[in-house]
VEXDREN-2710 file (C-alpha; in Angstrom, 1 decimal):
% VEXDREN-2710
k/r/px/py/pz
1/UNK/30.2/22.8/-12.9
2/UNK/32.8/20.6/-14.6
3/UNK/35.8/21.8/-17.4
4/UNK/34.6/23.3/-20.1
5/UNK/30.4/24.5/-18.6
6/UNK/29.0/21.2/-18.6
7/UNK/27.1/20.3/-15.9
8/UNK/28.3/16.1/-15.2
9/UNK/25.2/13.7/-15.4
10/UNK/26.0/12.1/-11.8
11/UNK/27.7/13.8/-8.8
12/UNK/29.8/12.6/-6.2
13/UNK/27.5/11.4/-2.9
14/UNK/27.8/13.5/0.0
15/UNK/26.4/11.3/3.5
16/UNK/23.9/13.2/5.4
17/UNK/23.5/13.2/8.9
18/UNK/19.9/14.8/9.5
19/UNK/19.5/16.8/12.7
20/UNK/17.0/16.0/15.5
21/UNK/13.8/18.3/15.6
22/UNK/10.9/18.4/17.4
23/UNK/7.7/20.2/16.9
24/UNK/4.3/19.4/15.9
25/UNK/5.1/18.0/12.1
26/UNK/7.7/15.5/14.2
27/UNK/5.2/14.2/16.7
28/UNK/3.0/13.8/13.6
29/UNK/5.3/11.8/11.7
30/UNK/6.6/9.6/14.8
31/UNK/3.1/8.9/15.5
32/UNK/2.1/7.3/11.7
33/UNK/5.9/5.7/12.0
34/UNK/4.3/4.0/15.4
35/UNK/0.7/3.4/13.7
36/UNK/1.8/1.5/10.5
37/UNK/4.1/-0.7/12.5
38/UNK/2.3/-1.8/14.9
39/UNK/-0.1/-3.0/11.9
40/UNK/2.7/-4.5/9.6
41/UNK/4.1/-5.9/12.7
42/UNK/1.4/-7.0/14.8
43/UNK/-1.2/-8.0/13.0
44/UNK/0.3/-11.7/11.4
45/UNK/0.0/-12.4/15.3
46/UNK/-3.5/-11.3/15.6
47/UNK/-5.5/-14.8/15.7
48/UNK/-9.5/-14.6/14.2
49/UNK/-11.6/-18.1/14.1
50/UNK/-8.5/-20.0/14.7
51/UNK/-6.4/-18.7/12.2
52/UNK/-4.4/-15.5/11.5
53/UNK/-6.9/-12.0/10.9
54/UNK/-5.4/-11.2/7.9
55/UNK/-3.5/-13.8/5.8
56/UNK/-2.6/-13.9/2.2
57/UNK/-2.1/-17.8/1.5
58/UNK/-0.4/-18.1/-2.0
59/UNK/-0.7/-21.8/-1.7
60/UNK/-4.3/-21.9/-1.4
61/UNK/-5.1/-18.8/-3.1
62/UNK/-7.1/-17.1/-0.5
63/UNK/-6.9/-14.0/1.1
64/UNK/-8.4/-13.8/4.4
65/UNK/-9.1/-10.3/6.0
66/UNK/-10.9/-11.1/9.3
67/UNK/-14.2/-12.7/8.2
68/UNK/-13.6/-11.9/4.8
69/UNK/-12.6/-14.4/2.4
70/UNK/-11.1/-13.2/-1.0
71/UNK/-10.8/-16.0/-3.8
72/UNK/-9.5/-15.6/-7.2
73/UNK/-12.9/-14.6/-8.5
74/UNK/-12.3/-11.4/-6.5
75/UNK/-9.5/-10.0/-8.5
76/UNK/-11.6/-7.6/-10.2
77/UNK/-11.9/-6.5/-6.1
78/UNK/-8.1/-5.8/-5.9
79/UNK/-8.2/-4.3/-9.3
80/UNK/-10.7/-1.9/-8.3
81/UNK/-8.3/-1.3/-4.6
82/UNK/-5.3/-0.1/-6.8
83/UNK/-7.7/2.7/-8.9
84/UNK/-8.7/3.5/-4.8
85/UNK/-5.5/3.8/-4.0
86/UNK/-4.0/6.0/-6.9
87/UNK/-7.2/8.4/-7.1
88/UNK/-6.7/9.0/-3.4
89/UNK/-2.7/9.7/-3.9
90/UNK/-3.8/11.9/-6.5
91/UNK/-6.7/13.5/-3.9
92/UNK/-4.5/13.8/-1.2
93/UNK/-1.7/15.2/-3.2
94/UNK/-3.5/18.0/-4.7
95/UNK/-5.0/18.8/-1.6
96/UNK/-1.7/19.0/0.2
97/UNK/1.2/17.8/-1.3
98/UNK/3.5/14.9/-0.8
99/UNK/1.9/13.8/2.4
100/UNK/2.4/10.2/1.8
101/UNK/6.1/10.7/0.8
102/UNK/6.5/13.0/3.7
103/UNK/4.9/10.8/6.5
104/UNK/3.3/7.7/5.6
105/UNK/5.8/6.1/3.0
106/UNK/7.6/2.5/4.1
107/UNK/11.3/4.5/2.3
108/UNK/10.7/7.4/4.8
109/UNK/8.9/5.6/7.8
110/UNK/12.4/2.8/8.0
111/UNK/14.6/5.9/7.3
112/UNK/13.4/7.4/10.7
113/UNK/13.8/4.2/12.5
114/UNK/17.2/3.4/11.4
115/UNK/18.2/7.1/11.8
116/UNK/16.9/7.2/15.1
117/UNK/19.0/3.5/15.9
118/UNK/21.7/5.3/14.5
119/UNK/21.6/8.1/16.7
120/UNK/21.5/5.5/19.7
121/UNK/25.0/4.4/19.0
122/UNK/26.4/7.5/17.0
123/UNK/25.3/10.4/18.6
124/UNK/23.3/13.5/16.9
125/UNK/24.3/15.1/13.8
126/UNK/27.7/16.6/15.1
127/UNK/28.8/13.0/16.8
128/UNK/28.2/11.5/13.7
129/UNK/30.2/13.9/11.6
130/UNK/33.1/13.6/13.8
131/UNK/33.1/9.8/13.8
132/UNK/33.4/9.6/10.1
133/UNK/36.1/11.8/9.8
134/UNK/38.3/9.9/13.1
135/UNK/40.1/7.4/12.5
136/UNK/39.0/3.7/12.9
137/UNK/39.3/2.5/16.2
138/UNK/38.4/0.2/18.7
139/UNK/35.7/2.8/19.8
140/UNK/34.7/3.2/16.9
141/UNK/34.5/-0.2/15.8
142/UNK/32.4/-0.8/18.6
143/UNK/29.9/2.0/17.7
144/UNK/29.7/1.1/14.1
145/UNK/29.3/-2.6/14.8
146/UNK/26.8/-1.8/17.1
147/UNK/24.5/0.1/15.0
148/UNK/24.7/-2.4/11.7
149/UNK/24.2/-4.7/14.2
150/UNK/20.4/-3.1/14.9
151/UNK/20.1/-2.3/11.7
152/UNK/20.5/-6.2/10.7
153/UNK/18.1/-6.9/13.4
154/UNK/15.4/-4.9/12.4
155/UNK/15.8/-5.6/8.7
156/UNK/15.6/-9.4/9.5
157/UNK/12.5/-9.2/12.0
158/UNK/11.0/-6.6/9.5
159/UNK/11.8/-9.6/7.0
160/UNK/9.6/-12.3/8.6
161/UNK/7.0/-10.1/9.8
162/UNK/6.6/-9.5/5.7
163/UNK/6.5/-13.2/5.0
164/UNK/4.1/-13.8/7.9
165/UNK/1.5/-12.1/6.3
166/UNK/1.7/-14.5/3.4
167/UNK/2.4/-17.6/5.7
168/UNK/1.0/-17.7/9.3
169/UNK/3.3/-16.5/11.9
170/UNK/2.9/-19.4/14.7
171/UNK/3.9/-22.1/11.2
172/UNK/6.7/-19.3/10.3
173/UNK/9.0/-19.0/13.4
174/UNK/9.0/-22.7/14.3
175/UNK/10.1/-23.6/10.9
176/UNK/12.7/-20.8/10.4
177/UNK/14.3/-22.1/13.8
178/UNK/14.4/-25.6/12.5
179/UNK/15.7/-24.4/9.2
180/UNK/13.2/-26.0/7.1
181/UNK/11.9/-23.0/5.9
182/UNK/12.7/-22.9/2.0
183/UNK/11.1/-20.4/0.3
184/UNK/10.0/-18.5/3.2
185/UNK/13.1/-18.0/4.5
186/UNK/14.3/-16.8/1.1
187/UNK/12.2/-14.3/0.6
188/UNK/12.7/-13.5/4.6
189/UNK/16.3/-12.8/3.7
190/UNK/15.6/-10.6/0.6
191/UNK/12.6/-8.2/1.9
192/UNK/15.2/-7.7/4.9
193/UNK/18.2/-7.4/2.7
194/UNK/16.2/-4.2/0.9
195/UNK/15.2/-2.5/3.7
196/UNK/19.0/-3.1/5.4
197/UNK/20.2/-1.2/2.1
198/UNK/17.4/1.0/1.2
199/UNK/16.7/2.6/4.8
200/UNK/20.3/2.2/6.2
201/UNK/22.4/2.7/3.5
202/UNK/20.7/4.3/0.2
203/UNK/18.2/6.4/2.3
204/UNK/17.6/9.5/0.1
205/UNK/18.9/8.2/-2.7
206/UNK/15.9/6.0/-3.0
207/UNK/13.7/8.9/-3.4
208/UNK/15.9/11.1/-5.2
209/UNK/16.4/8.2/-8.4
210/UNK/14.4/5.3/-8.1
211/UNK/11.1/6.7/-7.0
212/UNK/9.0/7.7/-9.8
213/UNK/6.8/10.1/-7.8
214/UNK/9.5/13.0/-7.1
215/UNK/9.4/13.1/-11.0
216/UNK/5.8/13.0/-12.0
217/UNK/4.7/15.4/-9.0
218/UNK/4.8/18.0/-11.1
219/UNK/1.8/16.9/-13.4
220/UNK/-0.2/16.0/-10.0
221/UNK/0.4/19.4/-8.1
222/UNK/-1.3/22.9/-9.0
223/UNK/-0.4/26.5/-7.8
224/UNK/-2.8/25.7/-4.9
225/UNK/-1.8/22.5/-3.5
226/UNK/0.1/22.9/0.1
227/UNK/3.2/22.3/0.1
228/UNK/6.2/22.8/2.0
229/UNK/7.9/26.3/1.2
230/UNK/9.8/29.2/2.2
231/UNK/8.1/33.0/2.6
232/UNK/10.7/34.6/0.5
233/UNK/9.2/38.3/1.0
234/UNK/9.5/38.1/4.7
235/UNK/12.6/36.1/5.0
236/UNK/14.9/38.2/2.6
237/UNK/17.1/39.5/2.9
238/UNK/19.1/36.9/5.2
239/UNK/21.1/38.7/8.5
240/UNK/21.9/37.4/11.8
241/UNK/20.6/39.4/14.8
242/UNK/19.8/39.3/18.3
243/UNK/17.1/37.6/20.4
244/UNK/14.3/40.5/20.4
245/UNK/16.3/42.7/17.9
246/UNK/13.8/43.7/15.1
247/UNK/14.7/42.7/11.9
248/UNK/12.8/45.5/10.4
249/UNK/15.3/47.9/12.2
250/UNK/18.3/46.3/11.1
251/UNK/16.9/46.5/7.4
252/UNK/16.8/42.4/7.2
253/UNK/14.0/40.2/6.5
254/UNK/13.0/38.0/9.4
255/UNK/15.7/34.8/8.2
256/UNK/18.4/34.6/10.6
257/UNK/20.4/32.4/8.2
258/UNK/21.2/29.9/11.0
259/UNK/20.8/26.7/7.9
260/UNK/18.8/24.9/10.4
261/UNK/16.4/24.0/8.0
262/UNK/19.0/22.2/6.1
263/UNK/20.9/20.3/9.0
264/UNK/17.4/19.1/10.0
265/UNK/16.3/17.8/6.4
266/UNK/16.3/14.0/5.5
267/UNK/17.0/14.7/1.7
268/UNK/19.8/17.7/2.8
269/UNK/18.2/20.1/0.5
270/UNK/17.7/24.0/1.2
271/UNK/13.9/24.8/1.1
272/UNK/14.7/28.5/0.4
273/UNK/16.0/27.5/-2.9
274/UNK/12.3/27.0/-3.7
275/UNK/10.4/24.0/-4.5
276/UNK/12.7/20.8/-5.3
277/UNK/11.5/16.8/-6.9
278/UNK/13.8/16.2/-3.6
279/UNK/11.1/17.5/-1.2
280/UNK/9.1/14.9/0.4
281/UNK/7.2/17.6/2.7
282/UNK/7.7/15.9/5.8
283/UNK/7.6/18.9/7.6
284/UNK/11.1/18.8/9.8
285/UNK/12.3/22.4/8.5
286/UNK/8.9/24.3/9.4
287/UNK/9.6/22.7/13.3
288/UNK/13.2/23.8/13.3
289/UNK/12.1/27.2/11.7
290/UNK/9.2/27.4/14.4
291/UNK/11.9/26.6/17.3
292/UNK/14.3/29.5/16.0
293/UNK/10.9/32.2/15.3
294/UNK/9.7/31.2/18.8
295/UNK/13.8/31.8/20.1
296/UNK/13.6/35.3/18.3
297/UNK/10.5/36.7/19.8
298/UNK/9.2/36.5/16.2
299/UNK/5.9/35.3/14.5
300/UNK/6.0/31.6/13.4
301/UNK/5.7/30.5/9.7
302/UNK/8.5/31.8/7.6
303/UNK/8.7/28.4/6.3
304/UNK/5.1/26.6/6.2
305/UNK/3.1/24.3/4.6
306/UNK/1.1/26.2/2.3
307/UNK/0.2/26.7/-1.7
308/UNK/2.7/28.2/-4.0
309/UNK/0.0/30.8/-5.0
310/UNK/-0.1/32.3/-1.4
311/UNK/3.8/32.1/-0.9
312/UNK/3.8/34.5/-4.0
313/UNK/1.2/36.8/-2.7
314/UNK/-1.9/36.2/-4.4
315/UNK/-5.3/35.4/-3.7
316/UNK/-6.6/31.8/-3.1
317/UNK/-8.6/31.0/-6.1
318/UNK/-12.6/30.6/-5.3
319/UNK/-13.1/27.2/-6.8
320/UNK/-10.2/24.1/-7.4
321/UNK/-11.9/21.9/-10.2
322/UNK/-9.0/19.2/-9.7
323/UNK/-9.8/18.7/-6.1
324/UNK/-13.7/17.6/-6.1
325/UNK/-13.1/16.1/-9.7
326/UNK/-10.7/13.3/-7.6
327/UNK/-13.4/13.3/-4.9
328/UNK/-16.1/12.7/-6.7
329/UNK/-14.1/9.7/-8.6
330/UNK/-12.8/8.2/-5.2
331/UNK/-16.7/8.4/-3.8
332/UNK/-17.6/6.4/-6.7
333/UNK/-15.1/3.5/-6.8
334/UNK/-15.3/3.4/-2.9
335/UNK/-19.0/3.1/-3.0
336/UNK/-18.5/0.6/-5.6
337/UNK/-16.1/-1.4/-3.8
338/UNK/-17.9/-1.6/-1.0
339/UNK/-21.5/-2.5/-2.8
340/UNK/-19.6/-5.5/-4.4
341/UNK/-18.1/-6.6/-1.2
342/UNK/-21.4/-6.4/0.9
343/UNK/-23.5/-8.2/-2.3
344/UNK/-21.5/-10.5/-3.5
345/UNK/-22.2/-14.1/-3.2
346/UNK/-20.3/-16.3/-0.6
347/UNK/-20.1/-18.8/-3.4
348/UNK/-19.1/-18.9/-7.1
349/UNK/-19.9/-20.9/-9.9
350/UNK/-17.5/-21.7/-12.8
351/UNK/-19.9/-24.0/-15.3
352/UNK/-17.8/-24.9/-18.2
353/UNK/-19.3/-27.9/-20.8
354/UNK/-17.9/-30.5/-21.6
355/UNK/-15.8/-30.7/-24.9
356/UNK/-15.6/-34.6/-25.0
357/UNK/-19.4/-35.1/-25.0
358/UNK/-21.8/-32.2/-26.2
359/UNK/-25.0/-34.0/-26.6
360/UNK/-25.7/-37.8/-26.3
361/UNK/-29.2/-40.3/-26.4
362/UNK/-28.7/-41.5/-23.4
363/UNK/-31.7/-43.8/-23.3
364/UNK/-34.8/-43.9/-25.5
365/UNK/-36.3/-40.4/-26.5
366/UNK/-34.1/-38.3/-23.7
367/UNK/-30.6/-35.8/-24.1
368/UNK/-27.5/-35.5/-21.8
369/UNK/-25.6/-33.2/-21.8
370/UNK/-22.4/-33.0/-19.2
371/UNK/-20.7/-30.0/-17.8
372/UNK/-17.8/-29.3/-15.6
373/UNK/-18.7/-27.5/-12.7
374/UNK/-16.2/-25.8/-9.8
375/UNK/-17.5/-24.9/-7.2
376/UNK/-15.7/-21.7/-4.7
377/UNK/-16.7/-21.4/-1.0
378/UNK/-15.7/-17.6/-0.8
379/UNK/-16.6/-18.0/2.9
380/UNK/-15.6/-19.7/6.1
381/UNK/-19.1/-21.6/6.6
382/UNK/-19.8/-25.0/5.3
383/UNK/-22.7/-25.7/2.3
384/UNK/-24.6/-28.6/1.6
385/UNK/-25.7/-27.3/-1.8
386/UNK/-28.1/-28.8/-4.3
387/UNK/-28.2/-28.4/-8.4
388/UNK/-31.2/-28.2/-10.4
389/UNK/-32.6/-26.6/-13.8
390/UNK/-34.5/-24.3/-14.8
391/UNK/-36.0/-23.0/-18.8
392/UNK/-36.3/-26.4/-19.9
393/UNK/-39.2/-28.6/-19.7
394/UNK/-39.0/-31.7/-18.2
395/UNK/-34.8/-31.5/-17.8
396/UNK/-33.6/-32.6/-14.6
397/UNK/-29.6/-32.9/-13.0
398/UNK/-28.6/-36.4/-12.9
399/UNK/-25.7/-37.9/-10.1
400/UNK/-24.9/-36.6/-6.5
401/UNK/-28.0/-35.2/-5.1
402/UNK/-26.5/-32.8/-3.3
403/UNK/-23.0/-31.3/-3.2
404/UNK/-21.3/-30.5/-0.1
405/UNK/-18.4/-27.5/-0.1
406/UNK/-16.3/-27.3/2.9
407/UNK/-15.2/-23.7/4.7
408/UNK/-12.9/-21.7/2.3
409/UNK/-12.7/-24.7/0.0
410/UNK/-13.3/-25.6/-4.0
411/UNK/-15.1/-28.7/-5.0
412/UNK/-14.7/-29.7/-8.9
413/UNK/-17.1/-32.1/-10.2
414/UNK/-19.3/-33.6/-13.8
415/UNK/-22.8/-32.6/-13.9
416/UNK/-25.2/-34.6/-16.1
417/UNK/-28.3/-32.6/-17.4
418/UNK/-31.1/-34.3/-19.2
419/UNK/-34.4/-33.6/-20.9
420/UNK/-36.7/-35.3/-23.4
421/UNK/-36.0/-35.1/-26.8
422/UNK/-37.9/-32.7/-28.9
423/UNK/-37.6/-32.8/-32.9
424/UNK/-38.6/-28.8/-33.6
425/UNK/-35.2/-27.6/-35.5
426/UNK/-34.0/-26.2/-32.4
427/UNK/-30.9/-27.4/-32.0
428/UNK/-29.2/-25.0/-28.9
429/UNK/-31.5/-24.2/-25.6
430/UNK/-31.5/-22.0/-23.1
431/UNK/-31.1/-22.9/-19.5
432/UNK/-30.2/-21.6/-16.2
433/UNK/-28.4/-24.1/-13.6
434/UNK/-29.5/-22.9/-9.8
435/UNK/-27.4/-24.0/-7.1
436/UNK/-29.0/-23.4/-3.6
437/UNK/-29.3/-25.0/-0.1
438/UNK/-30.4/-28.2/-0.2
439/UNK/-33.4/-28.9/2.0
440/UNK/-34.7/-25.4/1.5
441/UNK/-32.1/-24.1/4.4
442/UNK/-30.6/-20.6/4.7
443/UNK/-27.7/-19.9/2.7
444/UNK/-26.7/-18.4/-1.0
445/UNK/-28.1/-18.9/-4.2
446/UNK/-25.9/-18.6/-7.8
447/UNK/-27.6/-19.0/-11.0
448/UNK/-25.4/-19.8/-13.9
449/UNK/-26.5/-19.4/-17.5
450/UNK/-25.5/-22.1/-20.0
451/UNK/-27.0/-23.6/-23.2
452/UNK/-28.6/-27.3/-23.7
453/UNK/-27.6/-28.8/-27.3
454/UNK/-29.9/-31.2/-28.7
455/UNK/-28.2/-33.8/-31.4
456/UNK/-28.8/-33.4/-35.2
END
C-alpha cells in the first residue's frame, strides 16, 4: 500500500518463471497444445481436389472447407458460427470453468511453447532466476540469444502458417523467398510480431489486462461451476511435517505450506487466496499438490477442480437451470447450422431489375422487361444452367439459351423477359424466374421471385 492508504492503480511487474509439473491436468494440456497445432499448422498443407482443404481466399471471396464452398451469400452461416461459439463458451464455462482459458486458448497454448523453448536454453525455474540476477556475460549472451532466437523462429513460422490459410501455402513460400510477397508478407510479419510479444514477452499480462474474459467470468460462473480451488477446511492451518507424520497429530491441516502451487502457476498467483479474475484453471497447481499429497502418504485433492458450493461444504444443488438452458440453445443453432448447410442450394441467385429500362414495347403488342442477374456457383462442379418463367402467360426469357457457370465461379449477365401485352389496369405482375439444368440433367434448382411491369 502506497503513502498515505491508497492502494496505486498499476504496480511494478514482477517476471515469473513457472515451474515444471507433471501430472494428469499437464498431459492434458500438452496434448490440446499438440492437437491445435498440428491443425493450425498442418492443415494449409493438406491438398483436397487440387487445391488446399481449407482455404479462406480474400481475393476471390471464397472459403473453401474440404468440399464445402462458402460464398458471400453464406455470411448469415458464419453469423450463426459466432452465436455457436459463444453459447458453447458460455456451456462449457458453467459446466466447468475456464477450460478454454486454462487449456485450449492460442495466449495460453504459445505461452507453453515458448516457456518450454525457454527452458531449453535457460534451465527450470531456479536456472532462470539466477540468470537474471548474474551479470551479462558471454554465457549468458549466448543463452539469451539463443532462446529469442527460437522464439523469433516460431513467431515467424507461426506467422506464415496464419497467412497460408488465407493464401495457399505451396504460392506462399515460393513468393516469400523471392520477396515478392507484399501484403502477405506484411501481415506474416505482424501475426508473428504479436505472438513474439504476447507469448514471449507479455505472457500473463495478456490475460491479466487485455482479455476481457477474466473480467466478465464472474457473470458467466455460478456457485456450482468447477473450478480450480483450494479445500480450506482440510488445508488449514498451514505446518510443515514429516513424510507419514499425521497432520491431525501435529494439530495442522493437511497443507504442508511448501508454495508449490505458486512456483508452478503461469499467472504467479496463490490459489489459497481463493478464487482470483487471474485464474485461468489450467490445472498445474492441483498436479503439483497431487505430487506433494502422494510424497506425504496423504489423500489427494486439497486443491481440485471442483464448484465453489462443495469447497464450502454444502450440498450439490438437485437441478442447475443455467446449464441445460445453454444446451438446449447450442442444440438448436447447431441443428440449425447444420440443416442450412446440408439444404442449401449449390447455387444462388441475385435478380436485381434494371433501373435504366422498366418496361418497354419491344415489338407490336408484346413487353420487355430487363433484369440483372448474378449468378454464384457455391460449389466446385460446373453448371450449364437454363432460365425460364413461370406465373405469366405467354412470357418467355429472351438471349443466351442457356448459361454456363464454371466451378466456384460468378457469372453476371442481362436477362430479357417478355410477354404479350394485356390492357386490364394491372400494371405490376407476379412472376417467378426458375433457373435449372438445361436439358433436363441432374443438378440444382433456384427460383427467384420478381415482378413484371406493364407500361401505362
Amino acid at each position: 500500500m502506497a503513502a498515505g492508504g491508497h492502494t496505486p492503480l498499476l504496480t511494478p511487474r514482477l517476471k515469473i518463471h513457472p515451474r515444471s509439473t507433471y501430472g494428469r491436468y499437464t498431459r492434458w494440456r500438452w496434448a490440446l497444445v499438440w492437437l491445435t497445432q498440428a491443425v493450425f499448422y498442418g492443415l494449409p498443407w493438406l491438398q483436397w481436389n487440387g487445391r488446399p482443404a481449407v482455404l479462406f481466399s480474400l481475393e476471390t471471396q471464397r472459403f473453401y472447407l474440404f468440399d464445402l464452398v462458402l460464398v458471400p451469400q453464406d455470411m448469415v452461416f458464419l453469423s450463426g458460427l459466432l452465436v455457436f461459439s459463444a453459447l458453447l463458451l458460455f456451456f462449457v464455462t458453467a459446466l466447468a470453468g475456464r477450460l478454454w482459458c486454462g487449456f485450449a486458448c492460442p495466449q495460453t497454448v504459445y505461452t507453453e511453447m515458448f516457456i518450454w523453448l525457454e527452458a531449453r536454453f535457460e534451465g527450470e525455474r531456479a536456472a532462470r532466476q539466477r540468470l537474471d540476477a548474474a551479470p551479462w556475460s558471454a554465457a549468458k549472451l549466448a543463452r539469451r540469444g539463443g532462446k529469442h532466437l527460437a522464439w523469433t523462429t516460431l513467431s515467424l513460422w507461426t506467422g506464415i502458417s496464419f497467412v497460408a490459410w488465407f493464401t495457399p501455402m505451396r504460392e506462399l513460400l515460393p513468393s516469400l523467398l523471392a520477396a515478392s510477397a507484399g501484403w502477405y508478407a506484411f501481415w506474416a510479419l505482424v501475426y508473428g510480431g504479436f505472438t513474439y510479444l504476447n507469448a514471449g514477452l507479455l505472457r500473463e499480462q495478456v490475460c491479466r489486462h487485455m482479455c476481457p474474459y477474466a473480467r466478465f467470468q464472474g457473470s458467466m460462473l455460478d456457485p456450482d461451476s468447477h473450478i480450480v480451488g483450494y479445500d480450506r477446511q482440510r488445508g488449514e492451518p498451514r505446518g510443515h511435517r514429516a513424510r507419514g507424520e499425521s497432520a491431525a497429530a501435529r494439530g495442522q491441516g493437511a497443507c504442508v505450506d511448501c508454495t508449490l502451487c505458486v512456483q508452478v502457476c503461469p499467472a504467479g498467483i496463490d490459489i489459497r487466496a481463493g478464487l482470483q479474475s487471474e485464474c485461468i484453471s489450467c490445472g498445474v497447481c492441483v498436479d503439483a499438490c497431487d505430487t506433494v499429497m502422494d510424497k506425504l502418504g496423504d489423500a489427494r485433492g486439497l486443491i481440485r477442480f471442483d464448484s465453489q458450493r462443495r469447497f464450502d461444504g454444502q450440498p450439490a444443488p438437485t437441478r442447475r437451470w443455467r446449464v441445460p438452458v445453454y444446451g438446449a440453445l447450442l442444440l438448436g443453432v447447431g441443428t440449425a447450422l447444420a440443416a442450412g448447410l446440408v439444404t442449401r442450394s449449390p447455387v444462388r441467385v441475385d435478380l436485381m431489375r434494371d433501373r435504366g429500362v422498366m418496361a418497354r414495347e419491344a415489338e407490336p403488342g408484346w413487353v420487355e422487361n430487363v433484369y440483372r442477374v448474378r449468378l454464384t456457383n457455391a460449389s466446385e462442379h460446373a453448371w450449364r444452367l437454363q432460365a425460364r418463367v413461370q406465373g405469366l402467360a405467354g412470357a418467355e426469357v429472351l438471349g443466351a439459351a442457356t448459361i454456363e457457370l464454371a466451378p466456384a465461379g460468378e457469372h453476371t449477365l442481362p436477362l430479357s423477359v417478355r410477354a404479350p401485352a394485356v390492357a386490364d389496369g394491372e400494371r405490376v405482375r407476379a412472376i417467378r424466374l426458375v433457373f435449372e439444368p438445361a436439358d433436363g440433367r441432374e443438378g440444382p434448382r433456384v427460383v427467384e421471385a420478381s415482378t413484371f411491369l406493364m407500361p401505362r
